[in-house]
N, C-alpha and C positions, 0 to 999 in steps of 0.2 A: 484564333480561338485558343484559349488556355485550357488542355487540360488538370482534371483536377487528380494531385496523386491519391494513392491509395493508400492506408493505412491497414498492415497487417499484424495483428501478435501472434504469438502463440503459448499454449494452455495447455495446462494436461486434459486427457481426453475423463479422466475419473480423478479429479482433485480432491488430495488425500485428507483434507479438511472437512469433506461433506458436504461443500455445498454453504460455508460459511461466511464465506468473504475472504476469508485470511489470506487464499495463494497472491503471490505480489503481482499478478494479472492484475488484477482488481485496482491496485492502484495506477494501473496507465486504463484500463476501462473507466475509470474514474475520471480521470484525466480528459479524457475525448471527449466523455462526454461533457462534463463542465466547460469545453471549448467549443461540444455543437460538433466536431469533427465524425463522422462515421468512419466504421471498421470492420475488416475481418476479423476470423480467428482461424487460425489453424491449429487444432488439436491433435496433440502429439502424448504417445504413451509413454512410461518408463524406462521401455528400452529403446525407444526412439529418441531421446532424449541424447542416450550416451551412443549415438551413432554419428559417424562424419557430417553427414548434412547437419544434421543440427547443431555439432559442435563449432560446424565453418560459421555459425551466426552466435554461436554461445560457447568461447572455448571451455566451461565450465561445467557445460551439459547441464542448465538448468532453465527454467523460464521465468519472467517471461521475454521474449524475443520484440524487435520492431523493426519493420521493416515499411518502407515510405521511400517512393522508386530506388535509385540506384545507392541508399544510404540502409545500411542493417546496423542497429543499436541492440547491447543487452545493457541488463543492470536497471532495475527499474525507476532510480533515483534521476538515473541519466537519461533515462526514456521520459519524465514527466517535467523533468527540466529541459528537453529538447521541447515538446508538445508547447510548454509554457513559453518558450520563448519566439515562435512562431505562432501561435496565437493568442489572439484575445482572452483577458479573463482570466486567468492564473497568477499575473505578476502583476505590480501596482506599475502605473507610468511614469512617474517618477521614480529619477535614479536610487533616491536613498530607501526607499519605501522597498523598492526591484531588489536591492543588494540586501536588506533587512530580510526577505523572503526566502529568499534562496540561502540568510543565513542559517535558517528554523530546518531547510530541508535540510543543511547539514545537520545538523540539531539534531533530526529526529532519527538520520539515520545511523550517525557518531557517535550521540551523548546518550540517547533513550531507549532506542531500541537494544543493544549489545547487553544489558543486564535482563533485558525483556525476552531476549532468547536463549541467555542462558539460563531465564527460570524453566521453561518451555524443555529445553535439553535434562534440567535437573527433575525434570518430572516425568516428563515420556520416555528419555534415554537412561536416564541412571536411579528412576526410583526401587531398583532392584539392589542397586549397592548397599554393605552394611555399612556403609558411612551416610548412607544417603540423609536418613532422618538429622544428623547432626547437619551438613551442609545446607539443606534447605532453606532455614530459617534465615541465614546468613545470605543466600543468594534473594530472597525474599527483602531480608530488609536494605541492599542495595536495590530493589527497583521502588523499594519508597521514598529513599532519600532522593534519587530522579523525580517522581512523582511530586514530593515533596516541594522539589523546587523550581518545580514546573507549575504546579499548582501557585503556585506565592507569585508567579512572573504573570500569570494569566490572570490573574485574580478575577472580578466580574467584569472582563470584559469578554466580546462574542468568540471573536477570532485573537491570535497571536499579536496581531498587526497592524490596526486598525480589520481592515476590507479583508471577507475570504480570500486565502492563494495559495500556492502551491505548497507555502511551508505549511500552512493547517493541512491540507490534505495528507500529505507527507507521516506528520505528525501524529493524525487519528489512524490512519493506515498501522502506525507502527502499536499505539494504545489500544487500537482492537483486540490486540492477543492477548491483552489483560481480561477482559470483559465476563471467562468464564472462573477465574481466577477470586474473583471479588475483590481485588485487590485495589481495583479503579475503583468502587464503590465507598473506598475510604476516603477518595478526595470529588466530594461534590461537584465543584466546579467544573472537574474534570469529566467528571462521568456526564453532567449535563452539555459539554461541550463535543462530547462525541456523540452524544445521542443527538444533538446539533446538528451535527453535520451529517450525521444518517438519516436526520430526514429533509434534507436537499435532494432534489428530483435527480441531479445529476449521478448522485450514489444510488438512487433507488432504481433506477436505470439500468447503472453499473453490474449491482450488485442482483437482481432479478436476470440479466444474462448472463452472470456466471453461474447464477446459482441452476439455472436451465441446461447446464450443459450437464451437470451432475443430475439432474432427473429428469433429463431426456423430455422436456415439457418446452420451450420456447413461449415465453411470456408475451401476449397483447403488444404487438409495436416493437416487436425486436426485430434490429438493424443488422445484425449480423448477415 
């Protein structure tokens, strides 16, 4: 008899997002479930965070965490690229299609998202500096020129790749943090391709048991 491992992450217990999707939990809840795999969570606070146990699984002290028996992952790029490559459903089966996939996750986490969080930074963190109003515009329009040519590589097609994988997931995970921005609303394509993929059952899934941990409601058929 096989059994079957467990899948564990961890979460803040009041994620500072609201309840939005954004914490990078969400892209390995995303992940599990687009593979069918069920999961824990264990929720951990702020200063739990920055304590020994949790740093022994995150020297960084951040989340989120994965744990699947005797194997503990951080970094969430590497947690959905682990998931993917043990199950079905995230990578194409052919080699060239598999390597194309996992090139977009680097993609999204290398080329797209790094201008995408330093708007995030120049707005939450520094829109108090008197430089601020001059830098903005400037960190702005590096995440268009991404955007830009992002949008030109997508053009009308669904996915990245052909077939849903890991690298769209990857990808919208990181383009969500545009969404209140308006800034994705300037490239059509783009914005319809996230809204795409938010409404695949496996984000709706995702994204309804994170968002339950911040309002304390557990939604209809949560696995947790």
């Amino acid at each position: 008899m096989t059994l079957l491992k467990t899948h564990t992450i961890t979460t803040f217990e009041r994620s500072p997002d609201g309840g939005k999707g954004l914490a990078r939990d969400m892209r390995v809840r995303w992940a599990l479930e687009e593979v069918g795999q069920p999961y824990d969570v264990r929720l951990v606070s702020f200063t739990e965070i920055k304590e020994s146990a949790h740093r022994a699984l995150h020297p960084f002290g951040q989340i989120p965490t994965y744990e699947e028996g005797d194997l503990a992952l951080f970094e969430s790029g590497a947690i959905v690229f682990h998931i993917a490559e043990h199950h079905a459903g995230l990578l194409p089966d052919d080699a060239n299609g598999r390597a194309r996939a996992i090139a977009w996750m680097f993609a999204a986490l290398n080329t797209v998202e790094p201008p995408i969080l330093e708007l995030a930074t120049a707005k939450l963190l520094e829109g108090d500096k008197p430089w601020s109003k001059e830098r903005l515009p400037l960190v702005e329009d590096r995440v268009r020129d991404r955007l830009k040519q992002l949008s030109a590589r997508l053009g009308s097609a669904n996915w990245l790749d052909g077939a849903f994988s890991a690298g769209d997931l990857m990808m919208v995970s990181v383009l969500l943090r545009l969404k209140l921005s308006g800034i994705l609303d300037e490239y059509s394509n783009l914005a319809a391709y996230v809204a795409r993929s938010e409404a695949r059952p496996a984000y709706k899934r995702a994204f309804a048991a994170q968002l339950a941990v911040f309002t304390g409601k557990p939604p209809t058929g949560w696995r947790e």
